[in-house]
Structure formats: C-alpha cells, structure tokens
mmCIF file of the C-alpha atoms, coordinates in Angstrom:
data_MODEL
# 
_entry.id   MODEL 
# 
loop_
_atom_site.group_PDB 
_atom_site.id 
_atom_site.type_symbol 
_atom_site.label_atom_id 
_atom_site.label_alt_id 
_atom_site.label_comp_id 
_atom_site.label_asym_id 
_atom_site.label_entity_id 
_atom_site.label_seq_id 
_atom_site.pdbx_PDB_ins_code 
_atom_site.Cartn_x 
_atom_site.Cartn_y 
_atom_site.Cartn_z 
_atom_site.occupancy 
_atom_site.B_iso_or_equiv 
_atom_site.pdbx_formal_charge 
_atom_site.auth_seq_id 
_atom_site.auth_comp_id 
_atom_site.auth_asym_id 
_atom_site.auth_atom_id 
_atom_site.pdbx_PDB_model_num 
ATOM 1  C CA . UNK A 1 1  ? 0.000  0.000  0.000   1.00 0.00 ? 1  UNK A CA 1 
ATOM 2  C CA . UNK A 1 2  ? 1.234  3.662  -1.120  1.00 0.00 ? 2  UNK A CA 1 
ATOM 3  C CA . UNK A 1 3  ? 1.803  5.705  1.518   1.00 0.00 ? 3  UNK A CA 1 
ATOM 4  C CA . UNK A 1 4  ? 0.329  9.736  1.451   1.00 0.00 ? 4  UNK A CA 1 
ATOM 5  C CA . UNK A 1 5  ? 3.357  10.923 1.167   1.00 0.00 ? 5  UNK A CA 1 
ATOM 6  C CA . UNK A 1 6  ? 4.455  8.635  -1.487  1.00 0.00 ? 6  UNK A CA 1 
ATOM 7  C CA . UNK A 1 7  ? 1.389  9.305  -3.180  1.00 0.00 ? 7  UNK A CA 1 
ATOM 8  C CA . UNK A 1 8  ? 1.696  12.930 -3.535  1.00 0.00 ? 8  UNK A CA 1 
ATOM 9  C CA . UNK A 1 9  ? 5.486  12.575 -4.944  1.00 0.00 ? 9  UNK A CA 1 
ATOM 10 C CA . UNK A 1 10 ? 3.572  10.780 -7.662  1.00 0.00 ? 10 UNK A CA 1 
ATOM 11 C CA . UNK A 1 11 ? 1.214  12.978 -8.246  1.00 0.00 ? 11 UNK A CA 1 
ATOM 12 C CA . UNK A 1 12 ? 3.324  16.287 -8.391  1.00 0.00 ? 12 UNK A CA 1 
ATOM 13 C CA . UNK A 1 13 ? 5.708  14.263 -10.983 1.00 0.00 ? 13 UNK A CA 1 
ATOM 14 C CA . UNK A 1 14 ? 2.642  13.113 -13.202 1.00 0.00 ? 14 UNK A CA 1 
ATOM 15 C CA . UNK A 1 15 ? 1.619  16.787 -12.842 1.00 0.00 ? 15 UNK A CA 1 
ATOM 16 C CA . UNK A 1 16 ? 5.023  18.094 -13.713 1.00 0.00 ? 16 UNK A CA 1 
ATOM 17 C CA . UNK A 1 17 ? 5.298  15.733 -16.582 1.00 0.00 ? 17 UNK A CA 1 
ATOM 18 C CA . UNK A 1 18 ? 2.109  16.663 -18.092 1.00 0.00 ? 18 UNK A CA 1 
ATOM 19 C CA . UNK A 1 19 ? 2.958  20.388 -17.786 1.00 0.00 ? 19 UNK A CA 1 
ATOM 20 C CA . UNK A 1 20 ? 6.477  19.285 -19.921 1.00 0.00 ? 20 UNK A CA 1 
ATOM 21 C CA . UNK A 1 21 ? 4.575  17.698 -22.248 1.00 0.00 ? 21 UNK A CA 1 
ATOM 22 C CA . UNK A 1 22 ? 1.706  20.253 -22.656 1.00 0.00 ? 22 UNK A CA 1 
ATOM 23 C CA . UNK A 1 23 ? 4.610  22.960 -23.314 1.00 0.00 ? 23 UNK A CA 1 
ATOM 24 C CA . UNK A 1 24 ? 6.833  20.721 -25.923 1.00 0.00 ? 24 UNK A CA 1 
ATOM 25 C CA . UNK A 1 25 ? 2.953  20.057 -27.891 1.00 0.00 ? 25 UNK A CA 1 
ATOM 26 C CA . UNK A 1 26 ? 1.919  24.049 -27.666 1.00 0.00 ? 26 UNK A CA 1 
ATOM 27 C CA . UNK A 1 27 ? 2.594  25.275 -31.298 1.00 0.00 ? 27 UNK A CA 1 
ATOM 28 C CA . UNK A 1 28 ? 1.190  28.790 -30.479 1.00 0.00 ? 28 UNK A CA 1 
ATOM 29 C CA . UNK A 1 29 ? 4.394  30.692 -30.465 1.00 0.00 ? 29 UNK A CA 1 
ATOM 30 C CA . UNK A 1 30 ? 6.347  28.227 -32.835 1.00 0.00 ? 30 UNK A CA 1 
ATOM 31 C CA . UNK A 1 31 ? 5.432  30.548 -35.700 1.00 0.00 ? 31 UNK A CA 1 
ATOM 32 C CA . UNK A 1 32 ? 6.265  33.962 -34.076 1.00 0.00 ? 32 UNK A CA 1 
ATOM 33 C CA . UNK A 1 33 ? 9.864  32.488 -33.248 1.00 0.00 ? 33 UNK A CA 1 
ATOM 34 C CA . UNK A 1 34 ? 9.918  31.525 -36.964 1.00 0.00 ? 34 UNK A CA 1 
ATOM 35 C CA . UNK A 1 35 ? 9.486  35.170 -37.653 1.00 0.00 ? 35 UNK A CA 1 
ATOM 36 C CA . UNK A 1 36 ? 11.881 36.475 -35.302 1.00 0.00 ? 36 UNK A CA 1 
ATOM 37 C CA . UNK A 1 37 ? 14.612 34.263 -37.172 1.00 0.00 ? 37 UNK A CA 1 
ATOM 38 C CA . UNK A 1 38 ? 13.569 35.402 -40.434 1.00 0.00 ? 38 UNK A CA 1 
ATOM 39 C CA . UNK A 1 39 ? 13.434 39.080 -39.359 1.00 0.00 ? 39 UNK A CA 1 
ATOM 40 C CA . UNK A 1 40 ? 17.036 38.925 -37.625 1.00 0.00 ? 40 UNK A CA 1 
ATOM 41 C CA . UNK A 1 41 ? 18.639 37.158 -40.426 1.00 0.00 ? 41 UNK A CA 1 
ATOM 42 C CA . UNK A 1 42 ? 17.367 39.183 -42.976 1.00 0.00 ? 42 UNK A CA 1 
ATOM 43 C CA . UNK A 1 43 ? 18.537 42.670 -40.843 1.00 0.00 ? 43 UNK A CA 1 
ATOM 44 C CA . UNK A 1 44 ? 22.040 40.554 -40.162 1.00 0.00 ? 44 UNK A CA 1 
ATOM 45 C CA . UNK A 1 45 ? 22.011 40.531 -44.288 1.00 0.00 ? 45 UNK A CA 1 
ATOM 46 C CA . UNK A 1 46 ? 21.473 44.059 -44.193 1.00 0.00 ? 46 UNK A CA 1 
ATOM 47 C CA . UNK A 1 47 ? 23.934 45.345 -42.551 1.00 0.00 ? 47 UNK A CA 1 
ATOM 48 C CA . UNK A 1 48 ? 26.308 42.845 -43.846 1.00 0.00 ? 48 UNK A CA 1 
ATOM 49 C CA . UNK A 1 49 ? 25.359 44.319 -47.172 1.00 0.00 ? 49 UNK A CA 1 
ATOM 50 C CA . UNK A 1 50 ? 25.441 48.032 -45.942 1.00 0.00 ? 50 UNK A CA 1 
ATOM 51 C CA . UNK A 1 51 ? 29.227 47.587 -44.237 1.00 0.00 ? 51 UNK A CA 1 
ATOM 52 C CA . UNK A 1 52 ? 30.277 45.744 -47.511 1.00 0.00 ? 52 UNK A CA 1 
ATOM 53 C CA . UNK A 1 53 ? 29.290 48.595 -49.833 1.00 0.00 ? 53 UNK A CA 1 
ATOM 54 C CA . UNK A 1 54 ? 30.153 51.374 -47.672 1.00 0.00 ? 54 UNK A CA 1 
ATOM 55 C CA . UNK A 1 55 ? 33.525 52.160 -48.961 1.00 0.00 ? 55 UNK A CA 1 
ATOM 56 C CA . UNK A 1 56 ? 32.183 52.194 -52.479 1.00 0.00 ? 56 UNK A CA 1 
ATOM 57 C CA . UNK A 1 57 ? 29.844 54.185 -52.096 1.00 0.00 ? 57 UNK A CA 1 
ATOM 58 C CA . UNK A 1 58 ? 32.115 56.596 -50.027 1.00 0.00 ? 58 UNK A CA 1 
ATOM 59 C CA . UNK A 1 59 ? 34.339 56.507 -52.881 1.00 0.00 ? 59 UNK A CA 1 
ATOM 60 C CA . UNK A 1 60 ? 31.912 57.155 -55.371 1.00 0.00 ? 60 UNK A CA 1 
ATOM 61 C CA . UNK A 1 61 ? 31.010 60.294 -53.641 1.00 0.00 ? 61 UNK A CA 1 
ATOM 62 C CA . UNK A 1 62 ? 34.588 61.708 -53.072 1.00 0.00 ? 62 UNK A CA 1 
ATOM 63 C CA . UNK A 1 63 ? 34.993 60.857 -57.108 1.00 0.00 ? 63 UNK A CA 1 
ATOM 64 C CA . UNK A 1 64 ? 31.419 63.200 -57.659 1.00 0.00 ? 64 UNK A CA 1 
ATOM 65 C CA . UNK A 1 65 ? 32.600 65.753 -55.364 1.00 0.00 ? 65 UNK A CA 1 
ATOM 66 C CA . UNK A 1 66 ? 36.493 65.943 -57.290 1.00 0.00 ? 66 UNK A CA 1 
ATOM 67 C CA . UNK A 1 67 ? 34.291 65.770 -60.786 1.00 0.00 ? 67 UNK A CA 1 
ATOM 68 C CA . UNK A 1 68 ? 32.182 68.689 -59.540 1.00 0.00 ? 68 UNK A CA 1 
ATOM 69 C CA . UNK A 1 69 ? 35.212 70.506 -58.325 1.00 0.00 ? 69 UNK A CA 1 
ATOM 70 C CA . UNK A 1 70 ? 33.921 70.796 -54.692 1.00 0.00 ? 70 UNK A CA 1 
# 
C-alpha cells in the first residue's frame, strides 16, 4: 500500500510531466519564433550588405565631389 506521502510525490511528478509535455505540444508561439529568425537574419544581411558597400559608395562620392570641383 502507497503511503500519502508517497502518493503525492507521484502525483506532483505526473503533474510536472504533463505540464512538460503540454509545453513541448503548444505550437502557439512556434510561428512567431519563426518570424523572429527570419526578421534577424534578414537585418544581419542588411547590414552585412550596408558595411560591404560602404567604402564604395564613399568613394563614389569623393569621385562626384572631385568631378564637380567641390
């Protein structure tokens, strides 16, 4: 026979294990943490994109500004 105290370490683990399992089935916020990836990958490419042509373009300008004679 299980004793009361034995019994209610069982329960609080069943409990505990349901709650685990509840949270790994939830897809509610799966697809908002898809778009969080997507959003912070594409603004990594950005300014990947922005450092890489940012001596061009500074060099382009300098080249306008000598053309232009300012």
């Amino acid at each position: 026979m299980l004793s009361f105290n034995t019994f209610i370490e069982r329960r609080k683990k069943m409990k505990a294990m349901r709650t685990v399992k509840r949270f790994l089935m939830d897809q509610k916020g799966t697809e908002t943490v898809e778009w969080a990836i997507i959003i912070g990958l594409i603004a990594v490419g950005a300014i990947a994109f922005i450092a890489l042509i940012g001596p061009w373009v500074t060099t382009q300008f300098k080249n306008l500004a000598t053309a232009l004679g300012v």
